[in-house]
N, C-alpha and C positions, 0 to 999 in steps of 0.2 A: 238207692244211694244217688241214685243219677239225678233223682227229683231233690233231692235238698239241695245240689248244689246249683241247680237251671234256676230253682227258683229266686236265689240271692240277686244274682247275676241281671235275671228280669226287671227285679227289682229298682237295681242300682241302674239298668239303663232308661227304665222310664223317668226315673227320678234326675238325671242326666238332662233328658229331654227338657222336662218338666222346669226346671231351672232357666234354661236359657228362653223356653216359649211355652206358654199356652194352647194349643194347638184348637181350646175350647172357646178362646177369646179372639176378639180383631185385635190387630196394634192400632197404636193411635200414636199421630203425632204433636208436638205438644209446643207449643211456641216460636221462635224464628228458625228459619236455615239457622241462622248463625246466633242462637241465644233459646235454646229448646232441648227436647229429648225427646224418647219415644219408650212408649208404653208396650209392653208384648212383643216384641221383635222378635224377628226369626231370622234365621241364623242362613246363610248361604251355603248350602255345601260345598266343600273346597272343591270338590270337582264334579262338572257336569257337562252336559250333554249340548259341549261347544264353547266351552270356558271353562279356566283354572283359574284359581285362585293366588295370589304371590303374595310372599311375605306373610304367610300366617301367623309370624308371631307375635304379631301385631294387635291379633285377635281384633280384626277393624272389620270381618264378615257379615255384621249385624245390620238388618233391614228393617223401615217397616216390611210389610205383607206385600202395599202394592210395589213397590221397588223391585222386592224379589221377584216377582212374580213379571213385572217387565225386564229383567236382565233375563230371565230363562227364553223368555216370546223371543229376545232380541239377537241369543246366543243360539236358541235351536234355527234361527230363520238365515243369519250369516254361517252357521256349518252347513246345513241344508244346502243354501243355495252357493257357498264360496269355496267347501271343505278346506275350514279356516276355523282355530280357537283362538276366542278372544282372553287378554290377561285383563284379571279384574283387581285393581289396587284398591284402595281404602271407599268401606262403605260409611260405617260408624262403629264406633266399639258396644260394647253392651248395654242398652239403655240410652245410648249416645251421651249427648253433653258438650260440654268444650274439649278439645285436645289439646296436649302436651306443644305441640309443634307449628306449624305455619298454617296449619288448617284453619279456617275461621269459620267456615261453614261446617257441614258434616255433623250436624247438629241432632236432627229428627229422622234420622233414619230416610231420609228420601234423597240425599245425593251421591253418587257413587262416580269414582275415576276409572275408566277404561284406558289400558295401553292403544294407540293406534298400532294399525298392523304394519309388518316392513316390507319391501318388496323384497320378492324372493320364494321358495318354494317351501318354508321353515314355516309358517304360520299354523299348519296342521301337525306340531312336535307336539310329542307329549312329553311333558318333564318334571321331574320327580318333585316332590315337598322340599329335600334339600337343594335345589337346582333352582327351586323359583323364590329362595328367603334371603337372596342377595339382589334379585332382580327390579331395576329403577327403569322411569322410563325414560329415554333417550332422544330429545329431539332431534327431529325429520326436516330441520330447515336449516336451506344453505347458513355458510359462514357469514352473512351479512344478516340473517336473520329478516330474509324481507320476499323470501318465498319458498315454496315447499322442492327440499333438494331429490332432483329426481332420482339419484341411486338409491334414495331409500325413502324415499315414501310409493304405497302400494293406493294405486289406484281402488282398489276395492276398498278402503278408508272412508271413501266421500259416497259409495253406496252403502258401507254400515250407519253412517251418519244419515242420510237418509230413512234409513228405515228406524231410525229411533225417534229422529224429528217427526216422524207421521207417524209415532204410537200417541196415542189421545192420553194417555198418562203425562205425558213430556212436556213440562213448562220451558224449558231451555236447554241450551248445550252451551257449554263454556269453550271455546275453540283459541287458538293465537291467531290473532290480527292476520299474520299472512294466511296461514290456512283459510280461514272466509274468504279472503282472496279469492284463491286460490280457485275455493269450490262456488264462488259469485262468476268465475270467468268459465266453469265447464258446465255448472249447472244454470244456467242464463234465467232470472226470473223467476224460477221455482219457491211456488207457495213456503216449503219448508226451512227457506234457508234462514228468515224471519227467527227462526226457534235457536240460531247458532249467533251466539252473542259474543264479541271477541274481546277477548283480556289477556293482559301481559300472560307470559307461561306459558300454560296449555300446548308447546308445541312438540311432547312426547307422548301425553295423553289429552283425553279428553273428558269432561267433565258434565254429566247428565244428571239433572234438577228435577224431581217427578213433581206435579202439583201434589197440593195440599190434598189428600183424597177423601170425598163424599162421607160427611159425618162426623171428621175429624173437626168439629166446632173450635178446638182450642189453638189451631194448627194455623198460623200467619202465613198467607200467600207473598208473594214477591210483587211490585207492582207490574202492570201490565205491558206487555212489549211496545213498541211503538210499531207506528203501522208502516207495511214494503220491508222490501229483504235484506234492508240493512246492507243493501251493497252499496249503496251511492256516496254522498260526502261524507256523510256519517262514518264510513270504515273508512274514507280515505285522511281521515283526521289522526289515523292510529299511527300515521306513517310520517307523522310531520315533525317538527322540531320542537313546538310545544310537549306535544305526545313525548316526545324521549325525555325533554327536559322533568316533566311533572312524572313519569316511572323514574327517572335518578334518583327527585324528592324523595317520593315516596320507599325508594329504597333505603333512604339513607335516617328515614326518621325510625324512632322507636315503635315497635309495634306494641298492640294495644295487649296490657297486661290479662291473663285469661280470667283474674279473679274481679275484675271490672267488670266483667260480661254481667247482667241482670240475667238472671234467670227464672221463670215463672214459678210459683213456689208447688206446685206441682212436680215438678224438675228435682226441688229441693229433695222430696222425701221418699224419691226413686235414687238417685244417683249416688 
């Protein structure tokens, strides 16, 4: 009696698996950041070993292969060495695509938002599935927005960024204007700071771009960085009055409708 009822049960959770990945297949990604999807994706488990998950019910857990596989390198090396979990917001929904919302990338399975950490002793909490499906992230920069406010930004923030900037999967990090700052005045010259690219936002989390990975032919790179670490006039443009005036614009204009987006017809007959 015990065997008819294990065996259902087996059943229905390979068949579970089986749904959301392949486990016999690579994923592949399939067109832009922001105009693409991905084949075979696998799934994040909500919780591991130096990182939870928030807002599951979002169902936005879905990775390619190599994505997942660098968020675990990046989350077992900051517990390891910080005994600190990192929060993991939006990777891609299932198969990716466009989304619902202000996302414009989050396409192919290979960008994913990180909360930054806060200062304080809370960074190593563990907390539940209902505790983390209200949780947003909350920018760490003063009231002027023109540097990182020290009651609550955690120094250990610009050593997680590091260590993701110098994994060799990692085309970019998406950071706020101040934050490079920030980490251009404590980190002096470092090769990696080149990989931390600043745009409006980003100043509750931070946003990590894997390259296109080895084989994925149909998978559109981003163009290439420009060369030095982007500390110089280049970031101090972000802070000017041009720079504020042209983010108003662009707040103020309509965003770009999601059914506009071209999608590769590949894309078409997954999603």
């Amino acid at each position: 009696m015990k065997y008819t009822i294990l065996i259902p049960v087996l059943f229905l959770s390979f068949y579970t698996l089986s749904v959301a990945q392949n486990p016999f297949e690579d994923s592949e990604a399939i067109g832009k950041y922001t105009a693409g999807c991905v084949l075979n994706p696998r799934q994040l488990p909500v919780d591991g070993f130096g990182y939870q998950v928030i807002r599951t019910s979002r169902n936005r857990y879905y990775g390619h292969k190599e994505l997942i596989q660098f968020t675990e390198r990046l989350s077992t090396k900051v517990r390891s060495n910080y005994s600190a979990k990192l929060l993991i917001a939006d990777i891609t929904k299932r198969n990716g695509g466009p989304m619902l919302d202000d996302h414009s990338s989050h396409q192919t399975g290979l960008d994913i938002d990180i909360l930054y950490l806060k200062k304080g002793n809370g960074n190593n909490q563990y907390l539940s599935i209902s505790e983390r499906e209200h949780l947003s992230p909350k920018s760490l920069l003063n009231n002027s927005k023109t540097d990182v406010n020290p009651n609550k930004w955690s120094w250990i923030n610009g050593e997680v960024l590091k260590i993701a900037a110098n994994d060799k999967s990692v085309d970019r990090i998406f950071v706020n204007p101040a934050i490079k700052k920030d980490l251009c005045d404590k980190y002096k010259k470092e090769d990696w700071l080149q990989k931390l690219r600043p745009w409006w936002g980003h100043d509750g989390h931070f946003h990590v771009r894997i390259k296109c990975p080895e084989g994925d032919n149909k998978c559109i790179s981003s163009p290439a960085l420009p060369d030095g670490t982007g500390c110089g006039s280049d970031l101090n443009w972000w802070f000017s009055k041009k720079a504020r005036d042209e983010h108003y614009k662009k707040k103020l204009s309509s965003p770009k409708k999601k059914e506009e987006v071209k999608l590769p017809k590949e894309c078409l007959e997954i999603l």
